[in-house]
Backbone as JSON, one array per atom type, in Angstrom:
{
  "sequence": "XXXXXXXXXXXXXXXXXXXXXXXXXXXXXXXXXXXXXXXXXXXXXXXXXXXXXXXXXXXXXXXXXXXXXXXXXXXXXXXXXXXXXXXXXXXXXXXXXXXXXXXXXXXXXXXXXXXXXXXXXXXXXXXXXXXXXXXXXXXXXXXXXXXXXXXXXXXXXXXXXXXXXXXXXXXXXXXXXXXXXXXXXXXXXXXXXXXX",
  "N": [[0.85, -1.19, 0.0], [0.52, 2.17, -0.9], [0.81, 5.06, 0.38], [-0.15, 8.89, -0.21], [0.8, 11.51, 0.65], [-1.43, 14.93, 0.88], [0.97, 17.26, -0.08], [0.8, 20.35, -0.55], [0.43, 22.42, 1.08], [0.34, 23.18, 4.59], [0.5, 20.55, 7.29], [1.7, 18.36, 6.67], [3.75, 16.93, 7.0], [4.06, 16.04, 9.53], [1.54, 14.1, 9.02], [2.71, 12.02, 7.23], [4.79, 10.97, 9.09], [3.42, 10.11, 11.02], [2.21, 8.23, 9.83], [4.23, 6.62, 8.5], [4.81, 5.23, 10.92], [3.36, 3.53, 11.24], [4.1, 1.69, 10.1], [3.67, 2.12, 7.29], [4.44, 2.4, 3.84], [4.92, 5.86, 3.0], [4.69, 9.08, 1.33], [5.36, 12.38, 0.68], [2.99, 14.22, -1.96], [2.51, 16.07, -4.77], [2.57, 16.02, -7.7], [0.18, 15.54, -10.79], [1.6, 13.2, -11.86], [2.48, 12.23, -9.44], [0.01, 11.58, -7.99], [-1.68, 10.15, -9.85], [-0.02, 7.57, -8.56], [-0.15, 6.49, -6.3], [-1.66, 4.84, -3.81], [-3.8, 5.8, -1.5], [-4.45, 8.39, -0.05], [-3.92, 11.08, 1.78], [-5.16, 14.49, 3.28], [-4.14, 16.66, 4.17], [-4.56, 18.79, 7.75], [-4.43, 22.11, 7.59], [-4.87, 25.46, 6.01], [-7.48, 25.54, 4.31], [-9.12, 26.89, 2.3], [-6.2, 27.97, 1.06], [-4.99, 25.13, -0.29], [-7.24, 24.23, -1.57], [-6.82, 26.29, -3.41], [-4.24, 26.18, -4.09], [-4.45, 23.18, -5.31], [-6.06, 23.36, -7.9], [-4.34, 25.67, -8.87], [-1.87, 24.13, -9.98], [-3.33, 22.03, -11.14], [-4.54, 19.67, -9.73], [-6.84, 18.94, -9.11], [-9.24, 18.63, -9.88], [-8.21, 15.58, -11.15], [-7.92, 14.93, -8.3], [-10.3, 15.4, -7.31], [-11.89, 13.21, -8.9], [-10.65, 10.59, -8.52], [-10.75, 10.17, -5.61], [-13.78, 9.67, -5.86], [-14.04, 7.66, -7.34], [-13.14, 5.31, -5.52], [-10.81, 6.03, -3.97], [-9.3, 5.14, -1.11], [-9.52, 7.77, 1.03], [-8.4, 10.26, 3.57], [-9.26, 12.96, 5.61], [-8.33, 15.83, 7.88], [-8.84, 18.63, 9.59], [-8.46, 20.8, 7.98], [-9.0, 19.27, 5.57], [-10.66, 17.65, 6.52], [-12.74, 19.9, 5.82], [-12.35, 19.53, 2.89], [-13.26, 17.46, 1.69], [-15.59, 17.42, 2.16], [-19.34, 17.55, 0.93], [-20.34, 19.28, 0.6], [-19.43, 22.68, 1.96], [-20.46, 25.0, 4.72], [-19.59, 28.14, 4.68], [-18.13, 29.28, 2.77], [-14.47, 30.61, 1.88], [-14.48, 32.9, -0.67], [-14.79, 31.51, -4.07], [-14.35, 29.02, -2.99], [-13.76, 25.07, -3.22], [-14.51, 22.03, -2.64], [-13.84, 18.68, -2.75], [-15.13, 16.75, -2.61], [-16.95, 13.67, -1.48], [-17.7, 12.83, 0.98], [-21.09, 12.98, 2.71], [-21.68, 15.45, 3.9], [-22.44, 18.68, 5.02], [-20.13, 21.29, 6.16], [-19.07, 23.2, 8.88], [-16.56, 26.21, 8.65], [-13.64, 26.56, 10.35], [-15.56, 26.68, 13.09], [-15.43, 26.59, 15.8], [-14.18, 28.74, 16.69], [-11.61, 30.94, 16.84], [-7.45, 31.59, 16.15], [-6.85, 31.39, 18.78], [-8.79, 30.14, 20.17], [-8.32, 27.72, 19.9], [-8.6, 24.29, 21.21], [-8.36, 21.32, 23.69], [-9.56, 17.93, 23.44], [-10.42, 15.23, 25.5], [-12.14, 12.17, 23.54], [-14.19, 9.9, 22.48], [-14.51, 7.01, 20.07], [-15.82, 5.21, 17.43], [-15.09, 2.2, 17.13], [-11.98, 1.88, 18.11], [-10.42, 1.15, 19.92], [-9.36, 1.28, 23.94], [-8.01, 3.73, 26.08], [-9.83, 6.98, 25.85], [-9.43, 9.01, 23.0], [-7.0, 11.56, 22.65], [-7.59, 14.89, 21.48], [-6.88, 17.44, 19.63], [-8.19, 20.52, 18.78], [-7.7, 23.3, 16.37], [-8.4, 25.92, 15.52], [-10.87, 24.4, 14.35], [-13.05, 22.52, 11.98], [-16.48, 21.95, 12.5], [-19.28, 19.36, 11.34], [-21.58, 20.25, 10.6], [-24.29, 19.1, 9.32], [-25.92, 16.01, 8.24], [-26.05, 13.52, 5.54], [-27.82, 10.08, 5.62], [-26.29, 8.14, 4.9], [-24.06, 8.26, 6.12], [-21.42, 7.86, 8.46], [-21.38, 8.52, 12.32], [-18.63, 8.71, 14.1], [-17.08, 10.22, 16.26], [-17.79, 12.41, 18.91], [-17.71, 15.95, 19.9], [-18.71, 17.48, 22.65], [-19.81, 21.31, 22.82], [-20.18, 24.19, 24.23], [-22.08, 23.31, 25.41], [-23.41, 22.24, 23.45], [-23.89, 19.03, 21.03], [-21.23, 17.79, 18.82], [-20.91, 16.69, 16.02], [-17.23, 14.93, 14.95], [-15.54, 13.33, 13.81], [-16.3, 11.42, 11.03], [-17.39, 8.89, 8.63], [-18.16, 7.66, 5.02], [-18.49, 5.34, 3.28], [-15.16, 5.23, 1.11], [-14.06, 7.1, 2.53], [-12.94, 9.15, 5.19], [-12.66, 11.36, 7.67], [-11.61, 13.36, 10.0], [-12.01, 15.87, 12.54], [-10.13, 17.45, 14.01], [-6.6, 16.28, 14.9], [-5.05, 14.36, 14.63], [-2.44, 14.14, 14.23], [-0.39, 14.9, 15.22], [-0.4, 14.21, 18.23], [1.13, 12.04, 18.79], [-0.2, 9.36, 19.0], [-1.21, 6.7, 17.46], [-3.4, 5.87, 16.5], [-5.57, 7.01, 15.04], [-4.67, 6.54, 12.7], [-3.99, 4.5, 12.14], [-6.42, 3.25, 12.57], [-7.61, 4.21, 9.83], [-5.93, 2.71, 8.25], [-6.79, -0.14, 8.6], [-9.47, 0.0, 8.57], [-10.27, 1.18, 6.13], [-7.94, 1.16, 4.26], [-7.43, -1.81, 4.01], [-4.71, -2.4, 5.29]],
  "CA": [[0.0, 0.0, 0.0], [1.27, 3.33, -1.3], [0.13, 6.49, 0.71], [0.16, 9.91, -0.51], [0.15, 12.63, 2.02], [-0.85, 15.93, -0.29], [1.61, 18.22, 0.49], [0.4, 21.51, -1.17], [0.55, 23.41, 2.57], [-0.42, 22.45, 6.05], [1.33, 19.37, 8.13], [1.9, 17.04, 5.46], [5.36, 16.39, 7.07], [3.22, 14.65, 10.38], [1.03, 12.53, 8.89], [3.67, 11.24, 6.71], [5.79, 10.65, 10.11], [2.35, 9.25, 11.69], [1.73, 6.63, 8.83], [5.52, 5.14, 8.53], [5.39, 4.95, 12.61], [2.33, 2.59, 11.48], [4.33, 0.46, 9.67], [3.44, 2.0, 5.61], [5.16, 3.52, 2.71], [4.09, 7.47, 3.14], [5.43, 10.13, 0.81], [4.24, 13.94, 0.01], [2.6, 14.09, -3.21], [2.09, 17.6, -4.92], [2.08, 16.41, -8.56], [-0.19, 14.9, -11.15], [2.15, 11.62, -11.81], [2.34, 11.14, -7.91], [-1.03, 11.49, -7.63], [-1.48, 8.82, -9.94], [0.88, 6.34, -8.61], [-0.74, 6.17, -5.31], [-3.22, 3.69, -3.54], [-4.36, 5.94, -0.58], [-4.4, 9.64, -0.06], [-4.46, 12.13, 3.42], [-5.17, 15.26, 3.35], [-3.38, 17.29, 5.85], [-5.03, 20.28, 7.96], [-3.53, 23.69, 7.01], [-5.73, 26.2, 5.41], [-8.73, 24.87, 3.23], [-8.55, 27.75, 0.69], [-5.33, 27.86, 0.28], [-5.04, 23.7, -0.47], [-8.15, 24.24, -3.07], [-6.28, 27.23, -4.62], [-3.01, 25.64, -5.11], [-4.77, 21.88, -6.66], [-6.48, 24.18, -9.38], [-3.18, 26.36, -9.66], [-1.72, 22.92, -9.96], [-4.01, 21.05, -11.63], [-4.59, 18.51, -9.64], [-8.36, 19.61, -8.53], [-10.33, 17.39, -10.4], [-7.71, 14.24, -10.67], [-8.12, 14.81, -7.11], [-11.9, 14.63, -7.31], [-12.08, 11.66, -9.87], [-10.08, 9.28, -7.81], [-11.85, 10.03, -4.56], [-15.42, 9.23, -6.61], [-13.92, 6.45, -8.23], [-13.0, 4.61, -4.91], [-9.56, 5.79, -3.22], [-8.98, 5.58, 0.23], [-8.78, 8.9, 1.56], [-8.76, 10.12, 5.17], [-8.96, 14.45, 5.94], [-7.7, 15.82, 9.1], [-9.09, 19.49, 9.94], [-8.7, 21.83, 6.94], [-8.92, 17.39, 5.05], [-12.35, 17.37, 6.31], [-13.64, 20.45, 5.09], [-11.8, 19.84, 1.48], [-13.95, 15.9, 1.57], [-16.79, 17.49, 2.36], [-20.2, 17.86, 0.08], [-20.96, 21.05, 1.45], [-18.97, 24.17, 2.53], [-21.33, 26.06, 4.44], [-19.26, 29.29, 4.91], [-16.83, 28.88, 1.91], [-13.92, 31.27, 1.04], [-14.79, 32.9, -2.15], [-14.22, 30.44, -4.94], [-13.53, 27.69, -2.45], [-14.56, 24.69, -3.56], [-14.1, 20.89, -1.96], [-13.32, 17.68, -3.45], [-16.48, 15.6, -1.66], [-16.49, 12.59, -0.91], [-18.53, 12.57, 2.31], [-22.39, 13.61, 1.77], [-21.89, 16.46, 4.86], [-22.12, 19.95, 5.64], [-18.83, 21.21, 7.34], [-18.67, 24.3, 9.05], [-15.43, 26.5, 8.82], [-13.63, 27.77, 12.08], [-16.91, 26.33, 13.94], [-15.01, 26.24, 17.56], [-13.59, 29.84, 16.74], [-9.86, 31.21, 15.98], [-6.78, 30.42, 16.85], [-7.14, 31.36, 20.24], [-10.21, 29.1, 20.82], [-7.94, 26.2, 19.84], [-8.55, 23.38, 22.73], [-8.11, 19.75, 23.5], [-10.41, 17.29, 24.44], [-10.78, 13.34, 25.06], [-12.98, 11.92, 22.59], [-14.37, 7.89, 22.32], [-13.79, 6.94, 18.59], [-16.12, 4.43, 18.0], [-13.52, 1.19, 16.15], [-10.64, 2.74, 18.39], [-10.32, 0.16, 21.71], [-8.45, 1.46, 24.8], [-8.2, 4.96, 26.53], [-9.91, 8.02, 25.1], [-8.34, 9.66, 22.39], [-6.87, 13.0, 23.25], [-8.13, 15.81, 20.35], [-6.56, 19.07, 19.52], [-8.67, 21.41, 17.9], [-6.83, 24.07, 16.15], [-9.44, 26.86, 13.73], [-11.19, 23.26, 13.67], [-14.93, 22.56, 11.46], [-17.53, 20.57, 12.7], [-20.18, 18.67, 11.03], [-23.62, 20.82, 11.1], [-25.52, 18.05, 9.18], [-25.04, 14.77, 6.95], [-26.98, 12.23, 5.31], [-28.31, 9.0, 6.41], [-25.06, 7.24, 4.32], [-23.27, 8.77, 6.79], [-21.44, 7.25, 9.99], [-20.59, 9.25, 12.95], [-17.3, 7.87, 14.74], [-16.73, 10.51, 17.11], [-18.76, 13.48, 18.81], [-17.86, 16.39, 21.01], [-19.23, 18.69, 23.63], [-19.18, 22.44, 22.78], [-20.7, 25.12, 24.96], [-23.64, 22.6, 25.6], [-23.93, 21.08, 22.17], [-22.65, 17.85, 20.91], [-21.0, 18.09, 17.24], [-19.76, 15.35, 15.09], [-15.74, 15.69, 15.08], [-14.84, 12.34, 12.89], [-17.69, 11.27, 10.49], [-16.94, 8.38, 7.64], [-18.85, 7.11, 4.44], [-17.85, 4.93, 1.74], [-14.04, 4.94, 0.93], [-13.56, 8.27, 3.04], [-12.55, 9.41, 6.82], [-12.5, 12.45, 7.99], [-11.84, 14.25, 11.44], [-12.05, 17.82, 12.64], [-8.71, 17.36, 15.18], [-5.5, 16.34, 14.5], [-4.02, 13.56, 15.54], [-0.72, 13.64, 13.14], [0.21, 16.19, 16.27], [-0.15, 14.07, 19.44], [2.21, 11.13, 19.1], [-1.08, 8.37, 19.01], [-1.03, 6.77, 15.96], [-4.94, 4.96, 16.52], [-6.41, 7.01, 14.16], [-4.22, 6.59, 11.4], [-4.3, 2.42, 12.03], [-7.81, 2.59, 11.87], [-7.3, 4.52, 8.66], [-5.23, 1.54, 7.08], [-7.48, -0.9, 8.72], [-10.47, -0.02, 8.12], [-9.96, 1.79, 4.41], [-6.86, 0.65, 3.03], [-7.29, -3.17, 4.1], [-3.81, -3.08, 5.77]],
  "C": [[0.89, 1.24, 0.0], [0.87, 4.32, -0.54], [0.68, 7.36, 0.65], [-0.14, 10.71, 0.43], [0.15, 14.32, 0.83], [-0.29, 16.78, 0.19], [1.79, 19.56, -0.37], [0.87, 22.4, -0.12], [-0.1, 22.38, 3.45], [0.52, 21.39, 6.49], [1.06, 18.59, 7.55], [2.81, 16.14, 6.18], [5.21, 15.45, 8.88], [2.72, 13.5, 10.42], [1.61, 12.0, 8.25], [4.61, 10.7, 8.26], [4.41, 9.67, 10.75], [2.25, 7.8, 11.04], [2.94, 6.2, 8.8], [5.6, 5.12, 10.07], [3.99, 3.8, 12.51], [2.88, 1.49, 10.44], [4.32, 0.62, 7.7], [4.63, 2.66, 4.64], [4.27, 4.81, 2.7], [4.84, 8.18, 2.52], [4.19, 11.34, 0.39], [4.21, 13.28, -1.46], [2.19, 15.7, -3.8], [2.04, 17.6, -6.65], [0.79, 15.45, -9.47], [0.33, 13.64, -11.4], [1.95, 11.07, -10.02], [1.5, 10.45, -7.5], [-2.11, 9.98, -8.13], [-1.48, 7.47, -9.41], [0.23, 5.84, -7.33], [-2.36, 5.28, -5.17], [-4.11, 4.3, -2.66], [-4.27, 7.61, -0.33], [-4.95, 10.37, 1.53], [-4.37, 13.01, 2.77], [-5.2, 16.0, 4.24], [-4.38, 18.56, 6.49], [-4.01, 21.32, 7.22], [-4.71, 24.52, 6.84], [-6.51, 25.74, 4.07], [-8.5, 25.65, 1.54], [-7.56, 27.52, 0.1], [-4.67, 25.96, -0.37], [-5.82, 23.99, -1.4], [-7.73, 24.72, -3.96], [-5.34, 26.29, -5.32], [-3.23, 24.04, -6.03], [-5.43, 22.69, -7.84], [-5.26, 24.97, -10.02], [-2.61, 24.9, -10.21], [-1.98, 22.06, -10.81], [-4.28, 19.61, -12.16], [-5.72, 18.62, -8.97], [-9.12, 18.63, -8.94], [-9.55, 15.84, -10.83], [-8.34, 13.59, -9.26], [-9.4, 13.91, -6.61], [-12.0, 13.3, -7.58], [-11.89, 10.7, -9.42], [-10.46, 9.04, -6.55], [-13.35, 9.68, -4.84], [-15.25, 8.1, -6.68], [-13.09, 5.03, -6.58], [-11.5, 4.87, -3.84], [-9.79, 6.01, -2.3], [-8.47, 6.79, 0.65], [-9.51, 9.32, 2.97], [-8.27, 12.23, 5.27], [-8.69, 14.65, 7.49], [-7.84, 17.55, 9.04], [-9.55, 20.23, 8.34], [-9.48, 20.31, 5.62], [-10.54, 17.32, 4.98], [-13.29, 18.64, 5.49], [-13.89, 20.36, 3.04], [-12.75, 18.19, 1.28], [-14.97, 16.12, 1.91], [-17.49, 17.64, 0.9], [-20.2, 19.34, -0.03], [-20.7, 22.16, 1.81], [-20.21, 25.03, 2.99], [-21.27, 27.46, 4.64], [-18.06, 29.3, 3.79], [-16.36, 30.28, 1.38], [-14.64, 31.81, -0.43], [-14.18, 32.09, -3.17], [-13.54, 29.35, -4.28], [-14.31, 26.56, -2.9], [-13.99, 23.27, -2.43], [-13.99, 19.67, -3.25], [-15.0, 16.49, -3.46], [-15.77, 14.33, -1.71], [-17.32, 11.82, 0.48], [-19.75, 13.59, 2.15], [-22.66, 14.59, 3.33], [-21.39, 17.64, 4.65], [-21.02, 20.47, 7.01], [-19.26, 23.21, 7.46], [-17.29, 25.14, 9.61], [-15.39, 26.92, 10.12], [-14.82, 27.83, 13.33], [-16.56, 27.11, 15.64], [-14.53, 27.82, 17.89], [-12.43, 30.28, 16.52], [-9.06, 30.35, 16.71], [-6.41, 30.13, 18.31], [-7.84, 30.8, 20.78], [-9.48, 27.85, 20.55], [-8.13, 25.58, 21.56], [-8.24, 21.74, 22.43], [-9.16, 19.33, 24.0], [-10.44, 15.75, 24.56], [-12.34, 12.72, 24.3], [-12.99, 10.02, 22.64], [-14.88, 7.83, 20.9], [-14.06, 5.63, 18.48], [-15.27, 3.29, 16.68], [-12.68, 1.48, 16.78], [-11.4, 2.18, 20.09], [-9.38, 1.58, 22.65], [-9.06, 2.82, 25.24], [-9.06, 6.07, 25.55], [-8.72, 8.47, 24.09], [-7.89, 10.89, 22.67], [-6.91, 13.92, 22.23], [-7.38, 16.99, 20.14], [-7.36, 19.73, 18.26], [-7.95, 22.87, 17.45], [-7.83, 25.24, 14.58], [-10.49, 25.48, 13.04], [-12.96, 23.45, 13.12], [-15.23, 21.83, 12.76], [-18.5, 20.29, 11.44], [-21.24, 19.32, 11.24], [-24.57, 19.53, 10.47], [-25.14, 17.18, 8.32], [-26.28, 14.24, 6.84], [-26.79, 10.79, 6.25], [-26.87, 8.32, 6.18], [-24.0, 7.5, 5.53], [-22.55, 8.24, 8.18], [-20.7, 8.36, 11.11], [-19.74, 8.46, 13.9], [-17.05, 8.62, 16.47], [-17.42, 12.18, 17.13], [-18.17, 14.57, 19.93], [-18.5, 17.23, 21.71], [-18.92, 19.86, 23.58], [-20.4, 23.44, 23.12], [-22.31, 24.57, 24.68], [-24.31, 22.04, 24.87], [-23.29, 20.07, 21.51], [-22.66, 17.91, 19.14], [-19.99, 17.09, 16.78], [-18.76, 15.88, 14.96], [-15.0, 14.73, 14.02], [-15.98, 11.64, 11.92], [-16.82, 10.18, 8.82], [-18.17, 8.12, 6.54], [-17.72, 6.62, 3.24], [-16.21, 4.43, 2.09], [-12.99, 6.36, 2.1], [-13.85, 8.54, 4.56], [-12.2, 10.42, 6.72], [-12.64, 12.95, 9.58], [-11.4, 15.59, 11.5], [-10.87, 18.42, 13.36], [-7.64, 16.82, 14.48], [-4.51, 15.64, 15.26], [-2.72, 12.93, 15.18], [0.06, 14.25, 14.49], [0.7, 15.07, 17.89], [0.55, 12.39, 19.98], [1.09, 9.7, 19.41], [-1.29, 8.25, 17.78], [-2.59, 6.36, 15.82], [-6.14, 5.26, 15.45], [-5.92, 6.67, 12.89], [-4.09, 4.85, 10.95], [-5.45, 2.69, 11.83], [-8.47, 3.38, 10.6], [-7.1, 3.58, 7.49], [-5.77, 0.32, 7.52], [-8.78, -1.23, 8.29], [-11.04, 0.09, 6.34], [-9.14, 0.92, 3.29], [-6.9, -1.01, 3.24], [-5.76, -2.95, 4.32], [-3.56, -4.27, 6.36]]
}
């Protein structure tokens, strides 16, 4: 199993360190041949816009698309989830997403970067202790279809908001766990998805 981490912007250079500490082949990917050559695809947090801009500067925007439609394993991770969403419902001008997952994400939900927080989260496929979360400018999930599975939910000023939400060939969470030295989500990434 090949995995591409796209490294346009954002912490590419984590979840590539996350996935070979799980045992895979992980390299950035930033052009159309890479994009190609690959069996599995992350998409790192960073900034949403700027990730949409540079696959259209790029043009690797609709490869992108095509091969997430057409069945690849791909897994988002903050800015990841909003770019695998259906839906943008506060979108940059001319931002667009990739889909992949039939939900409405909302940007910067939790607030800037001063509202970043942590929290323990139960992650449902994911045995053992809580997971520990960092939210960082993170979405949430305002609404999804039925196709839809929610994995993991948290508590925010008295309301509970999907944070990891899968369908199909695609995973997505709103936190960031290339950051906190637990690899659990990224195994049940290549377990669940990639048939590792």
């Amino acid at each position: 199993m090949d995995i591409g981490v796209l490294a346009l912007q954002g912490d590419f250079r984590e979840h590539i360190s996350a996935l070979k500490n799980c045992g895979v082949n992980a390299r950035p990917v930033k052009t159309k041949d890479e994009i190609v050559e690959i069996d599995a695809l992350v998409i790192p947090g960073g900034e949403s816009t700027t990730i949409s801009k540079l696959a259209k500067a790029f043009d690797l925007f609709d490869l992108i698309k095509d091969r997430i439609a057409k069945g690849m394993p791909t897994y988002g991770s903050c800015a990841g989830m909003i770019l695998v969403s259906k839906t943008i419902l506060d979108p940059a001008s001319g931002q667009e997403s990739f889909g992949g997952i039939d939900i409405v994400v909302r940007r910067n939900a939790f607030g800037k970067q001063v509202d970043s927080f942590e929290a323990d989260l139960y992650f449902e496929g994911i045995a053992g202790d809580p997971l520990r979360a960092i939210f960082i400018r993170a979405p949430w999930v305002e609404s999804y279809s039925n196709e839809v599975k929610v994995l993991a939910t948290v508590n925010f000023q008295g309301e509970s908001h999907p944070v990891a939400v899968s369908q199909g060939n695609v995973l997505a969470t709103s936190f960031h766990p290339e950051i906190t030295g637990d690899s659990r989500v990224h195994e049940y990434f290549l377990r669940e998805f990639c048939k590792k």
